[in-house]
N, C-alpha and C positions, 0 to 999 in steps of 0.2 A: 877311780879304783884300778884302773888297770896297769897303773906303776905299782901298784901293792898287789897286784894278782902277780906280773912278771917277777918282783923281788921274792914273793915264795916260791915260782919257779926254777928260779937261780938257787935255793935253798934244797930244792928235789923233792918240791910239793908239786902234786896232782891238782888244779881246782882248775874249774870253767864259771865264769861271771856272766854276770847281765844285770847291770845297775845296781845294784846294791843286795842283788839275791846273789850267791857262791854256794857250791858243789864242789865239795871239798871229798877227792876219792883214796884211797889205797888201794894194794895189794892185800895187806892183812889188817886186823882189828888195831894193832900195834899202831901202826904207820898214820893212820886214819884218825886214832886218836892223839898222834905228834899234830898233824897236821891241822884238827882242830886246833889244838890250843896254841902253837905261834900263829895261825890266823887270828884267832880271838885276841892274845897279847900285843899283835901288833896293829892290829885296827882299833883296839882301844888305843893304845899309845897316840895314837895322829889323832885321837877324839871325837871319834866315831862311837856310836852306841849301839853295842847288840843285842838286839830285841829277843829275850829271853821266853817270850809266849812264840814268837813262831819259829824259831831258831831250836836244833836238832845237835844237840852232843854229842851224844849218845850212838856211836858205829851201827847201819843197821845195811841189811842187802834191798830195803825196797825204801823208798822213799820220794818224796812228795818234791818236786821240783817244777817251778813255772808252771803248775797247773797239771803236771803228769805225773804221774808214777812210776819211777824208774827203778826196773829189778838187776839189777847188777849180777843174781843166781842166773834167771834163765835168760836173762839179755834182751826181754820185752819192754818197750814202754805203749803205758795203758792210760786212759781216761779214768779218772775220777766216775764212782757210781752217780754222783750228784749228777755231774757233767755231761752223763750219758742218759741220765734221762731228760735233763734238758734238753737235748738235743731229738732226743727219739719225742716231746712236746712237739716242737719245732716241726719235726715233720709232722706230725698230725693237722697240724694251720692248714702248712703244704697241702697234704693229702685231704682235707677239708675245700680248700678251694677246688683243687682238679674236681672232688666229685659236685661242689657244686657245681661247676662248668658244664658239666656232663648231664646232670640231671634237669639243666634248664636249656642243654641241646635244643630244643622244639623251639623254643622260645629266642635264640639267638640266630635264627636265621638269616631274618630281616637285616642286622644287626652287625657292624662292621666295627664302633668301639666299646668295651666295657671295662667298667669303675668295679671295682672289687675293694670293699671295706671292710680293716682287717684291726684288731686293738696289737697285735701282734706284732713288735717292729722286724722281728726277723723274715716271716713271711713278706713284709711291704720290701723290704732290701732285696731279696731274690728272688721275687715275682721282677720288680722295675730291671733288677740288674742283668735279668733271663737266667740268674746261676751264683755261684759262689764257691770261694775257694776255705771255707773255714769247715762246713759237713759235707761230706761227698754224698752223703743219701739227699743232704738238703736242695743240692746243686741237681742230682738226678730227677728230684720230685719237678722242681723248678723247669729242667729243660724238660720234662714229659710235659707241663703244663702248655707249656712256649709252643712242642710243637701238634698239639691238639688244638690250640687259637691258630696257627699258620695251616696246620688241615681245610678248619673250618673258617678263614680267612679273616678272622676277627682280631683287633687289635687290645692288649689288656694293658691295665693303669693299677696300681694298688695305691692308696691311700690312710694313713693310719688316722685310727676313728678312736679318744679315749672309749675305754671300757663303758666308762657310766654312761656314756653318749648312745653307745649301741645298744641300745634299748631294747628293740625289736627281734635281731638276734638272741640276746642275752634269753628274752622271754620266751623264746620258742626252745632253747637248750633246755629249759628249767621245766619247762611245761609237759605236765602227766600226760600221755596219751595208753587210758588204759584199754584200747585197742590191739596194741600194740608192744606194750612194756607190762610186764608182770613176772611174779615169780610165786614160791611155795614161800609160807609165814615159815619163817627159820625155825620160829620155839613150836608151831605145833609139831613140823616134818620132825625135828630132833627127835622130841617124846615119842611121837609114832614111828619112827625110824625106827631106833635102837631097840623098842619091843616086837617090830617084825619082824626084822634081821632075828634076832634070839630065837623068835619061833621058828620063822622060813629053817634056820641052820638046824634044828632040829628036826625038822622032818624031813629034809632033804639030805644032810650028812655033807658028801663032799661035794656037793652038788654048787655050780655056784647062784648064791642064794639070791644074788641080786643083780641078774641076767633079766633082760629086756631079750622077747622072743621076737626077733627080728622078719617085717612083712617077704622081703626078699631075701632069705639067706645068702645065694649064691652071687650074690653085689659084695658079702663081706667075708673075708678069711674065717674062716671058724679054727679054732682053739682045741686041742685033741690034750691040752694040759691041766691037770688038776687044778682044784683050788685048794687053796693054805684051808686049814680049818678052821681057822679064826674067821669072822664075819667079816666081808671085804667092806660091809658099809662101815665098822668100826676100824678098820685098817685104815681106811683113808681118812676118817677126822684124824686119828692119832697121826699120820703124819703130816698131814695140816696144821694139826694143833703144835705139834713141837718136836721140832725137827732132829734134838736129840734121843727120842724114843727110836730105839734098835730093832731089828731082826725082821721089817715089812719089807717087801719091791718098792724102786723106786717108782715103780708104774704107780702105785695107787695113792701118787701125793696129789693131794689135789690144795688147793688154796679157800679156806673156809675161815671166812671173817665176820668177828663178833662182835657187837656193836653194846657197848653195856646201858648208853643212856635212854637207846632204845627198847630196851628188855626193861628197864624201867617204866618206862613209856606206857609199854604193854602190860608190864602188871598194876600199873593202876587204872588204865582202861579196861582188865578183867576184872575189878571191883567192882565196876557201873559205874567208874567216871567220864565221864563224855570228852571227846578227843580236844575239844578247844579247851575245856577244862584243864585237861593232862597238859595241852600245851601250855598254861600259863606257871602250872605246877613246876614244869620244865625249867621253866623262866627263871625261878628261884635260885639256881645256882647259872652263872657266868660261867663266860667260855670256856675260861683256863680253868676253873675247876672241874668243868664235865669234862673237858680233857685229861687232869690228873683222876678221875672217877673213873674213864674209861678203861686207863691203864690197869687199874687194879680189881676192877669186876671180870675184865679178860685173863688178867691173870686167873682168877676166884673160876673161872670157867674151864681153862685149862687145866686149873688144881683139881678140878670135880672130874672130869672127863678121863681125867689118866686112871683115878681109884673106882671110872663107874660109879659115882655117887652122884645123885640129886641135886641140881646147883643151886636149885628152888624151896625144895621141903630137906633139909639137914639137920644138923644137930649143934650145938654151941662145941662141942668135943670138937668137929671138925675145921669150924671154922679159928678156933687156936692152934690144930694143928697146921694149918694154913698160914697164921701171923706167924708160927714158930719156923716155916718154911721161908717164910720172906725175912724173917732175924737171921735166917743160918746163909739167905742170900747177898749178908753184908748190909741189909738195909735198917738205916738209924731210926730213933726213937719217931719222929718227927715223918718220916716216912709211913711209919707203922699206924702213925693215928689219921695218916690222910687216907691208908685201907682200910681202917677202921669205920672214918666217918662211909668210904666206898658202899660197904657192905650195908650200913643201916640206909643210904641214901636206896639200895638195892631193891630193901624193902625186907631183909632177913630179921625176921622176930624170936624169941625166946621167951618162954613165960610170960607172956603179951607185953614183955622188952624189948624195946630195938637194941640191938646186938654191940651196939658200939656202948650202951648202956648196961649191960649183963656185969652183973660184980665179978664173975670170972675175967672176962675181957677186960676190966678195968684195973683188975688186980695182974693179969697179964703184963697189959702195957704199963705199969708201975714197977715192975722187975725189970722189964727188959729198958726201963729208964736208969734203973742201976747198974745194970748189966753192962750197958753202953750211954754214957751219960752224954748230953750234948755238950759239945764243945765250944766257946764264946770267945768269939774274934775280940781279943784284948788290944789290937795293933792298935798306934796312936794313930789320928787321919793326919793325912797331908794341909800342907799349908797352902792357903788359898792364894795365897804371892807365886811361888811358881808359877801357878798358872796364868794368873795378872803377867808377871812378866813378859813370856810368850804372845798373851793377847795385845800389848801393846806394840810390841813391834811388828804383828797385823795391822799396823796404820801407815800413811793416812787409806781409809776404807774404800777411797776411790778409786786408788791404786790397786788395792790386791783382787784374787781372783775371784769369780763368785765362789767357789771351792771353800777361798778357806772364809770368806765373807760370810757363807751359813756356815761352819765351820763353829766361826766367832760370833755368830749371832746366838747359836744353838747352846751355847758353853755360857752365856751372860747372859741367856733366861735362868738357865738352870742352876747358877750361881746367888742373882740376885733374887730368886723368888724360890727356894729352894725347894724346888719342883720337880716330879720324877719326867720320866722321859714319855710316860703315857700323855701327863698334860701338855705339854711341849707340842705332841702328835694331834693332840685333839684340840690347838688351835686354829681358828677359822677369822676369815676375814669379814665373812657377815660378823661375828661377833666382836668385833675389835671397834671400837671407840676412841676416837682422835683429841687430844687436847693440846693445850698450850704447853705444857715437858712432860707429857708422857701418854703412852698409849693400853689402855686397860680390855682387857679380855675378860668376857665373858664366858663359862663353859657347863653346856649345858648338857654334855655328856655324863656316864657315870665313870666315876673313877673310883681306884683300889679302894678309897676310903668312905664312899660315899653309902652312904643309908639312911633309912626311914629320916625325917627332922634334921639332914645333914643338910649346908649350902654350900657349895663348892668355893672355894676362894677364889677372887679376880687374881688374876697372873698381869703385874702392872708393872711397866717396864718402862722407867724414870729416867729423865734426864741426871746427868751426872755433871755439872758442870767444874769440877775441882779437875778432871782430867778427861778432854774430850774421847782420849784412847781408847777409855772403858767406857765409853757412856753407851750404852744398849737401845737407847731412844734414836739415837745418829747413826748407829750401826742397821738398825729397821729401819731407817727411813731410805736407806740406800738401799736396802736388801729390797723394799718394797720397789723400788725406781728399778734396781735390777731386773727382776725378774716381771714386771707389766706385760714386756713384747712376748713371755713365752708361759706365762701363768693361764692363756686361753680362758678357758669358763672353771678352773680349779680355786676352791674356795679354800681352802687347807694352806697354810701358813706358810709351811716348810715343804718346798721341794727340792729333788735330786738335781743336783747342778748337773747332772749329766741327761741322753737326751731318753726317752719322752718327756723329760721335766714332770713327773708324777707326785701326787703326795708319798712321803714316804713312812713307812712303819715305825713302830716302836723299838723294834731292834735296830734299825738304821741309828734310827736319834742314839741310841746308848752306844751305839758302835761307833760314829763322831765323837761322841765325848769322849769317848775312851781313845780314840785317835790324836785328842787335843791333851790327853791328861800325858801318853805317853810319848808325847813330840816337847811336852815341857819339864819330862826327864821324870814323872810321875811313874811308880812301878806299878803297872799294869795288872801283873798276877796277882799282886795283893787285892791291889782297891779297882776294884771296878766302876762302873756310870751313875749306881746309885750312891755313891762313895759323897757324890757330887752334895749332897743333904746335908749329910754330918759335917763335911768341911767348911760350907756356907755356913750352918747356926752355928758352926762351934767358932766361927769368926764371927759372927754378930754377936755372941756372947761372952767373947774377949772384950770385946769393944762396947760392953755394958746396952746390950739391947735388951729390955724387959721380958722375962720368959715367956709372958701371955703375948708378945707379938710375935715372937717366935712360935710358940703353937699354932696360933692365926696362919699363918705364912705356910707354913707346911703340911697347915692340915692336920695337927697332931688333938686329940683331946684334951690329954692329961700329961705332964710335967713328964712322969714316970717312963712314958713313953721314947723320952727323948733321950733318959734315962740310960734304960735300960738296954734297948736297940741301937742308940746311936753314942753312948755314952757323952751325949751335948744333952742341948735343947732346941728346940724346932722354932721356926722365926716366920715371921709375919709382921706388916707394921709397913710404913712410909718411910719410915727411917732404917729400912733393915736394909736396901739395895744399897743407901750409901752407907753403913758401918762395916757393911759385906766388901766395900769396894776401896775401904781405907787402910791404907797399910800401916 
């Protein structure tokens, strides 16, 4: 690239490279946008591909470059918020070891070397290295550590310990000690809060109403400054609760977080349900749904706290006007009915209705279906050869890197058993059975589709003997030879070719695919990882695969299903990995 960076040089373009990332700058908005577009014309022209999802056309003064943020207004570059709380993590290991250190002082007398086990690789790198040059707080923490052991003349080792191995650790972070940890129940303090605040403010005037009379005055500055007359203890929820409410001190923002599964929690344990009870009750909705529930009961908490209303005993009036506040915040139909289900999962009733059931609310969320109707991805899927193509010139598999070996391993599950990226994540080597052409998985996790009389499908991954390039069976068995010396006691299929070699997530595996779709010239923005479904059955179903093995295969019930969501059919069968794998 750097004959194509100098030739727009020589042109009277601005840009700074670094492999295949460019920082294309101006003077003016004008200039800025010349300069994108003969960069863009001319790196297409040599056949280069510009990556449309992370690539920036659009002239702006701050912008994201190599990991920073670079303001071209006031001339600072800044870390990512992600990237700084990473790092502000990172030190807490740090600052976790120093006090362990210190707290076993007594203990390390005798004691000239010690082992420090950390799940943590950052901490193990600059604990051994005495320092580092990538955080300067990290590198500080590090050489305070270093010369506390050379004080007390002790020599230190850190060692990295998988997470599930530190057992003992883990169990002591997690362990109640109610000695020690405690707090006020959030739902009674609230209720009783905001009714003695109202009284306190009434008999006292401008008095401030929720002052602690302090044992030694003279240790603390006293205040000769009124107070606002609104009640400080409701000034401060409101600007906790939302940051756009106007006219309070910044002083009195404090940070007040609501928890909505567990307000749940609690009002079914104030019915008389006993706590192991409620917890099974819990159980009833998955993770990602009390997550999308959370969203929307905090919001429901917000919405009550700004009008002073009830968030518990209400009225059906309010809580439309509440759906009518989340329509005017841009939010679709489909959005509207996961707050719907929020509020009755709450436990809000209406003429001994649950509220997601009230003919009001249902006649609601039926206008506002016309109002804003959903809109149905017509695009046709991509073709499964593209991506075959690119997979095969990943051969021969003992040649290329383990990179793109799980890479290609992870793209020829997901193709020949047309399988999301959750099952992908939730294979296991206990569960894996060995045969003569092919290796069959068992999965005894639950997945998206799994319920009551449901059997999960074997994910079986076939020899392909018409082209060894794509065969998934030879591509695992290398993958399994690869990774033995660094797989330790990890039961989990798929790991990070990079290092602690850990299992990795469900967003990893869809973020591979989508790596592999987009390196085989696949448009990204459009189809994403689960794109990966429809492409596979709607090529077993070119290729005359019976729709009932198609269902099978993906897990689908009903025809309709495949239909309708995927506009194919969904595959399953012995025969679908090679109809899938025929050009």
């Amino acid at each position: 690239m750097k004959v194509v960076y100098a030739s727009l040089r020589k042109m009277g373009y601005v840009n700074v490279g670094y492999i295949d990332d460019s920082l294309l700058l101006g003077d003016t908005e004008l200039e800025c946008k010349n300069n994108v577009t003969e960069t863009v014309n001319m790196v297409s022209s040599l056949g280069f591909i510009v990556h449309k999802d992370k690539s920036v056309f659009t002239p702006k003064k701050c912008i994201k470059f190599l990991g920073f943020y670079i303001d071209s207004e006031t001339m600072i570059v800044t870390l990512p918020v992600e990237r700084q709380d990473t790092i502000a993590k990172e030190c807490k290991h740090l600052q976790t070891v120093y006090y362990a250190l210190k707290s076993f002082k007594d203990d390390l007398n005798t004691v000239e070397n010690v082992k420090i086990l950390t799940d943590n690789t950052t901490a193990v790198s600059y604990i051994n290295s005495m320092g580092g040059i990538k955080s300067i707080e990290c590198n500080r923490i590090a050489r305070k550590i270093w010369i506390w052991c050379f004080e007390h003349q002790i020599w230190l080792i850190a060692t990295h310990i998988p997470g599930k191995l530190n057992t003992k650790a883990d169990y002591q972070s997690r362990n109640f000690n109610d000695q020690i940890e405690w707090q006020l129940n959030k739902n009674n303090f609230e209720k009783h809060d905001r009714t003695l605040c109202k009284e306190d403010y009434k008999r006292q005037g401008r008095r401030a109403v929720c002052g602690t009379t302090l044992a030694n005055p003279t240790m603390v500055c006293s205040s000769n400054e009124t107070v606002n007359k609104q009640s400080i203890c409701y000034q401060s929820k409101q600007k906790a609760i939302d940051s756009t409410i106007q006219g309070h001190s910044s002083s009195f923002r404090k940070d007040i977080e609501f928890d909505g599964m567990s307000d749940i929690r609690n009002r079914l344990q104030n019915r008389g349900i006993s706590e192991k009870t409620s917890t099974i009750i819990m159980a009833s909705w998955r993770s990602g749904t009390q997550k999308q529930y959370k969203t929307y009961i905090k919001k429901w908490f917000i919405f009550c706290l700004e009008r002073k209303e009830d968030k518990f005993h209400t009225s059906v009036e309010l809580v439309l006007e509440f759906l009518t506040y989340l329509f005017e915040c841009g939010l679709s139909y489909s959005a509207l009915n996961s707050a719907r289900s929020a509020l009755s999962a709450f436990g809000l009733t209406f003429d001994n209705v649950p509220v997601g059931k009230h003919p009001l609310v249902i006649r609601f969320l039926k206008g506002v279906y016309h109002l804003r109707p959903t809109v149905h991805n017509d695009v046709n899927i991509w073709d499964v050869s593209i991506v075959l193509r690119l997979l095969r010139r990943l051969s021969p598999v003992a040649d290329i890197s383990v990179k793109d070996l799980t890479l290609k391993l992870v793209m020829l599950i997901a193709l020949t058993n047309a399988t999301r990226s959750q099952s992908i994540h939730l294979l296991k080597l206990s569960n894996m059975q060995k045969q003569k052409d092919c290796f069959r998985f068992k999965i005894f996790d639950l997945l998206k589709q799994s319920r009551p009389g449901y059997k999960n499908p074997e994910v079986i991954l076939k020899s392909f003997p018409p082209d060894r390039r794509l065969c998934v069976y030879l591509v695992l068995k290398e993958y399994l030879k690869r990774t033995v010396d660094i797989r330790s006691e990890e039961d989990s299929l798929i790991l990070s070719y990079i290092k602690p070699h850990k299992k990795v997530s469900c967003s990893t595996i869809s973020r591979w695919i989508k790596s592999i779709m987009c390196r085989a010239g696949i448009d990204t923005s459009i189809f994403k990882a689960h794109s990966t479904r429809s492409a596979s059955t709607s090529k077993a179903k070119q290729n005359n695969v019976p729709v009932s093995d198609i269902l099978a295969k993906a897990g689908w019930s009903s025809s309709t299903t495949f239909g309708k969501f995927y506009d194919k059919t969904v595959t399953t069968s012995d025969v679908f990995a090679e109809k899938v794998l025929q050009i």
